[in-house]
N, C-alpha and C positions, 0 to 999 in steps of 0.2 A: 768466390770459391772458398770453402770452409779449408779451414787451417790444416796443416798435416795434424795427425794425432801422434800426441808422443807421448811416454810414459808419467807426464807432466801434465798431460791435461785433463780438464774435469769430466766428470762423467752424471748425467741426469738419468737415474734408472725411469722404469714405467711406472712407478707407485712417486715419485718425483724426486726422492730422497737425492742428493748429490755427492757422490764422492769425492775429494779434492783431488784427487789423482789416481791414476790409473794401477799402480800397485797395490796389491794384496799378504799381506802374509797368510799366510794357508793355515788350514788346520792342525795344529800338529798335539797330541794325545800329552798333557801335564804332570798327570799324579800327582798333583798335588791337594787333594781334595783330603779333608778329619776324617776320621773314625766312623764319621754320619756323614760322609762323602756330600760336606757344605765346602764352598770355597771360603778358599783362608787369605790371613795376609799375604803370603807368597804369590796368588793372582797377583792380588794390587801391585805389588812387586815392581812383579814379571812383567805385565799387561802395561803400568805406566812405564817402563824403558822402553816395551814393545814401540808403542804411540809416538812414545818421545823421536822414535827412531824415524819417523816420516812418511808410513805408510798412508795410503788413504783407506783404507779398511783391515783392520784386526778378524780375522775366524778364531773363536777359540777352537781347543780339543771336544772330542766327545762331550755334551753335558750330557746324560742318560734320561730317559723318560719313565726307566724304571729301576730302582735300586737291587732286583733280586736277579739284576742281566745286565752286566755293566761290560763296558769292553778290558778293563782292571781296575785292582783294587781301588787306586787312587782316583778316579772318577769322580767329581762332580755329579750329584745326583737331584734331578729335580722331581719327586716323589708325591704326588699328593698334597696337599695344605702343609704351607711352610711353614715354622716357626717364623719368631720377630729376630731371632739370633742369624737362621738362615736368609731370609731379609735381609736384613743388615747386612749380611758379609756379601751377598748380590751387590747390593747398590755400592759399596764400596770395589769391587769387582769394575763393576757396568762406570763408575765415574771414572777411572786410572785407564782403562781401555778407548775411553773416546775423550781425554783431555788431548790437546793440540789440535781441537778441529776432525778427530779423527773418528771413523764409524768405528763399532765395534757390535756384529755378529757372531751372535750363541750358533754353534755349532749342535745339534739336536740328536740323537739319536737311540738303536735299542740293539745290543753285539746280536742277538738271536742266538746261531750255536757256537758262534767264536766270542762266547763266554766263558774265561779261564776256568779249571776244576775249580781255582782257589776261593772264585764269587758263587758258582752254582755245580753243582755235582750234576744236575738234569735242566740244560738251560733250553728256552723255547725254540723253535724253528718252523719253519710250515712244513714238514714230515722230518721224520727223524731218522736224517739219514749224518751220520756223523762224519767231522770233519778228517781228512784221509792227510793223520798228520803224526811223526813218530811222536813219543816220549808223553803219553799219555796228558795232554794238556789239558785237554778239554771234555767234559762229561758226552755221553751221546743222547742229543735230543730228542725229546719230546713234540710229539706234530701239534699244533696249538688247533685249540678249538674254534669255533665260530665267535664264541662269546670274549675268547680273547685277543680275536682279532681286532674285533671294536672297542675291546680295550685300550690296546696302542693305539688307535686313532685317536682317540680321547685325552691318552696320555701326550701325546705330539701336541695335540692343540693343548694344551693346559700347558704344557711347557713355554711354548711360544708365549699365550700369555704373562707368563709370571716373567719371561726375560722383558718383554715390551715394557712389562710395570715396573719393573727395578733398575732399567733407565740402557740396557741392550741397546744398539740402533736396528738389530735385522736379528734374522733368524738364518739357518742354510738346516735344510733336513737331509741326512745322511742316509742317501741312498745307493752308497757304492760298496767297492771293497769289503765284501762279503758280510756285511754285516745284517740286521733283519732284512730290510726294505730289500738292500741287493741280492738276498737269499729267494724271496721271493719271487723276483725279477729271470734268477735263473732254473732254467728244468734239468738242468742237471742235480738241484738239490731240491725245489719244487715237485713233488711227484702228487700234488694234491688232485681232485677230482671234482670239488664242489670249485663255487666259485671266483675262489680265490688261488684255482692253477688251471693246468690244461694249455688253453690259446694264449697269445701274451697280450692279449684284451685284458684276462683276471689276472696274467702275473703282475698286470701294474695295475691291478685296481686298489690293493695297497697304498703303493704311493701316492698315486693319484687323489683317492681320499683324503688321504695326511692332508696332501698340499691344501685340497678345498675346506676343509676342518680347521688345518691351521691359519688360512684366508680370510675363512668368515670369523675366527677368534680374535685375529689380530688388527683387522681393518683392511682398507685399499689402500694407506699410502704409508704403509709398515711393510721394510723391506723383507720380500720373501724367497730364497733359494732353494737349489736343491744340489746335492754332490751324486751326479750318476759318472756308471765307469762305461766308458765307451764300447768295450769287452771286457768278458773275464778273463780270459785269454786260456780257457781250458773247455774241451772236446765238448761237446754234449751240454756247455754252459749259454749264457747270455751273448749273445755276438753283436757284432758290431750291429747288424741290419735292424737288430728288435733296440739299440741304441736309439738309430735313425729314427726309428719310430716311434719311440716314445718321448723323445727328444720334442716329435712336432707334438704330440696329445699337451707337453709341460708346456709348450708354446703356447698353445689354445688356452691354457690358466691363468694368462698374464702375467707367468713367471717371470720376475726382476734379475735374474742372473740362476745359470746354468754351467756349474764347474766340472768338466769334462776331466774324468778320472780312468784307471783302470787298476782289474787285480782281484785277488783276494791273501787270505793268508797261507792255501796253500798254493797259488799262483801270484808272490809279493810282486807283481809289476808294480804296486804302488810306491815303492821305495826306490824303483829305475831300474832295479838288479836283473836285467835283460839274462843273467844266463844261472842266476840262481831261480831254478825250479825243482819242486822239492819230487814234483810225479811229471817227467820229463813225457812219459808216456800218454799223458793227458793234456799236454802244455801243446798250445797253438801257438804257430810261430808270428810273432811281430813282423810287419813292412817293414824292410831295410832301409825306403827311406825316410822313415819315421825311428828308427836306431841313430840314423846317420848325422840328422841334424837337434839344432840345442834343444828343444822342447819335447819331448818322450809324448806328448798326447797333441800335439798339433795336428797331423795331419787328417787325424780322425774329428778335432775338431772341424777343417775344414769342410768336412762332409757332413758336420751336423750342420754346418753355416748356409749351407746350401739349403737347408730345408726348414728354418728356422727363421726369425727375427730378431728373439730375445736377446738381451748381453751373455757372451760367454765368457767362461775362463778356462784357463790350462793352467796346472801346476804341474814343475817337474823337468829339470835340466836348464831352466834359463839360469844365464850367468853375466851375460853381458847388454847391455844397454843398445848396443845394435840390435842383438837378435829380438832383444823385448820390443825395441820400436819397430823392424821390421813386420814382427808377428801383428801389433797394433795397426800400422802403416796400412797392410793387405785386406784389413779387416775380418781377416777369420776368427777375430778373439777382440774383447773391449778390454780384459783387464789381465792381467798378469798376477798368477801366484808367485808367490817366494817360501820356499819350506824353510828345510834344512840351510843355508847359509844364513835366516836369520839366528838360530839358537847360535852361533859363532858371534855373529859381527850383528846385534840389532840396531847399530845404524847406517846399515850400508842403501838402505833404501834412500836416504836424505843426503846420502853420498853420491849416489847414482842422479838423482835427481837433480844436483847443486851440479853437476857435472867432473865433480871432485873423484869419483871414482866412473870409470869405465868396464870395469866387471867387477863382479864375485866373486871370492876363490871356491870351490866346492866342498874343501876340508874333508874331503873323502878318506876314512881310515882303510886300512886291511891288514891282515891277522897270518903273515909269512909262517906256514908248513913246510920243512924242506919233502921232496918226495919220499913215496916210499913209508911216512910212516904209519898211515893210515890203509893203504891197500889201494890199491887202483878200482878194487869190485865193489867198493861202499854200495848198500842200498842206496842208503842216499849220502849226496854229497857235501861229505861233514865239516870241509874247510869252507864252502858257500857259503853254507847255511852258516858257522860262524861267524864267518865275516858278515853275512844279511844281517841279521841279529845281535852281532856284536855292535857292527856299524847303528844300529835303532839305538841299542843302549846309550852308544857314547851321545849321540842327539838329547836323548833325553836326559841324560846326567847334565849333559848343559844347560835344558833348562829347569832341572832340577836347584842345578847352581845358582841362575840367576832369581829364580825364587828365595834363593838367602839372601839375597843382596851381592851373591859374589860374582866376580866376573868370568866367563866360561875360560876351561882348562884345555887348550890346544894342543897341550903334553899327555895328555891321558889316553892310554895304548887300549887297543879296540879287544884286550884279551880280559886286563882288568874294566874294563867297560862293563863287557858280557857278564862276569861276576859281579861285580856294586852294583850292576841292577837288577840280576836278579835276586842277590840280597836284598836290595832294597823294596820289591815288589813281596817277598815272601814277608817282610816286618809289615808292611802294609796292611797283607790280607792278613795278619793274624791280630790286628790291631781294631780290623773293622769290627762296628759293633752291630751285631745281625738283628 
């Protein structure tokens, strides 16, 4: 009889690559990318503590497939024919992320219209229907053409490329959380007619392409992903049942792992914030018992499990080394994401696993309003949305941090968060060179 599975054990995906262990650190968005959105020393950094920390596979942030649609300024861009300079700083990147034995998967992707004003005043989408979001963030899009559809394909596989050669161990293609491919996916922003919308045959012909384009670029035994959201969790959007479905089509591709997501940015389920919704009117309510327990996307994992073979993942509320081996244990999931508690503690993974720690704390911030002084009728709900946004910040100031070398600030209040980074994102875009 095969051994219990626990957070310690190795994993053989389908392409054969082996992961030493079952933990993940997830994707989480860096900024820290030059002027020419190349990565810098601060990767190597970040990425060798990351490693050092014990994970068995690294996601980075966003790398972008194209420079004029980034998800921000501070993006990693993989554009067309690199320089020897951007080379370099790859491969310096790709060795500090897989030293200890560890993989290290480029994260891939294209924002579509949750491209900030700051990168594109007119960012692409598949009809332009703009994002329903206050304080003017983002340009309203452009419905892309035929010919630039197969452009991102093009661009997705030449990225995968260039990560394979610069010594990456995987790819994951970013098809969630509202970004191109997840814009696609849903008819609530999909209103196209040829055939790339309509039935959700052509809203995932998209991805689906990606995947085979970045397949045949990459080879069969180059690990290949993808990040779908299991819903969007808003009216008229992607729902769970066209997950299921698309879920089996990524099956049939010999997909190596499937990270079960949800959300976008104007529904952030991706961040957990179960009660911040910015258009409650639109917002689809989550299973209660899918609130209730540690993982925010399990149990919708469990129903893609049923329809599927491939390895899955969840990211999102694990904390403790039971719920992780349980979740393992039942097999509705192979591997376990860890977000937000590594920018705190990057080696609680080697904690957990050495049995040295028993959970993770969540370091959860929030942003105390007494009542009253915002008005009870807000359109929208402005200490939320503070705290949603404030709490992004303070993560990414940490690992802003630890890209200097410095160790993350557990004192730093989720108000001055909200401010240094959005300071720090406006020095950014004004820094990029167009």
């Amino acid at each position: 009889m095969p051994d219990k599975i626990t957070i310690s054990s190795p994993l053989t995906l389908p392409c054969g690559a082996v992961l030493k262990n079952r933990l993940v650190k997830a994707a989480m968005t860096e900024g820290l990318g030059d002027p020419k959105n190349r990565a810098t020393e601060a990767h190597v950094r970040l990425y060798k503590r990351w490693a050092e920390g014990g994970a068995g596979m690294l996601l980075t942030g966003n790398v972008q497939v194209d420079r004029r649609f980034m998800e921000r300024p501070g993006n990693v861009a993989i554009d067309g024919p690199q320089s020897n300079e951007a080379i370099a700083a790859l491969r310096a990147y790709a060795e500090a992320g897989t030293s200890n034995n560890t993989h290290l998967w480029m994260q891939i992707s294209h924002a579509g219209r949750q491209t900030p004003i700051s990168v594109s005043k007119e960012p692409l989408a598949p009809s332009n229907i703009p994002l329903d979001m206050p304080g003017a963030q983002f340009g309203k899009p452009r419905a892309m053409t035929g010919a630039e559809i197969e452009d991102v394909i093009t661009r997705f596989a030449h990225t995968a490329t260039v990560a394979r050669d610069v010594g990456f161990t995987g790819v994951q293609i970013h098809g969630a959380h509202g970004y191109l491919i997840s814009e696609f996916l849903s008819p609530d922003v999909n209103n196209r007619t040829d055939e790339w919308g309509g039935s959700l045959e052509n809203r995932a012909r998209l991805l689906l392409e990606i995947v085979r384009a970045v397949r045949k670029a990459v080879g069969p035994d180059f690990p290949v992903s993808v990040k779908l959201n299991s819903a969007d969790f808003q009216r008229g959007g992607f729902v769970h049942e066209d997950a299921i479905k698309v879920a089996t089509w990524l099956n049939n591709e010999k997909l190596d792992l499937l990270e079960i997501s949800g959300g976008t940015y104007e529904q952030p389920r991706l961040v957990g914030l179960d009660d911040l919704t910015l258009r409650p009117e639109k917002s689809e309510k989550r299973k209660e018992s899918t609130i209730a327990r540690e993982a925010y996307f399990l149990e919708y994992a469990k129903d893609i499990r049923e329809a599927t073979t491939m390895p899955l993942m969840v990211t999102g509320g694990f904390r403790s080394a039971e719920g992780m081996n349980a979740a393992l244990a039942s097999h509705t999931i192979d591997v376990v994401g860890l977000g937000r508690p590594l920018c705190v503690d990057p080696s609680a993974p080697a904690r957990l696993l050495s049995g040295a720690a028993r959970e993770i704390p969540a370091f959860e911030k929030t942003l105390q309003i007494g009542p009253g002084i915002l008005g009870p009728h807000s359109r929208f709900n402005i200490v939320k949305a503070l705290n949603g946004w404030g709490q992004q910040g303070w993560f990414c100031l940490q690992i802003l941090r630890m890209g200097q070398g410095l160790d993350p600030d557990k004192k730093l209040g989720v108000f001055k968060a909200f401010r240094d980074y959005a300071k720090n994102e406006a020095r950014t875009a004004a820094a990029l060179e167009r």
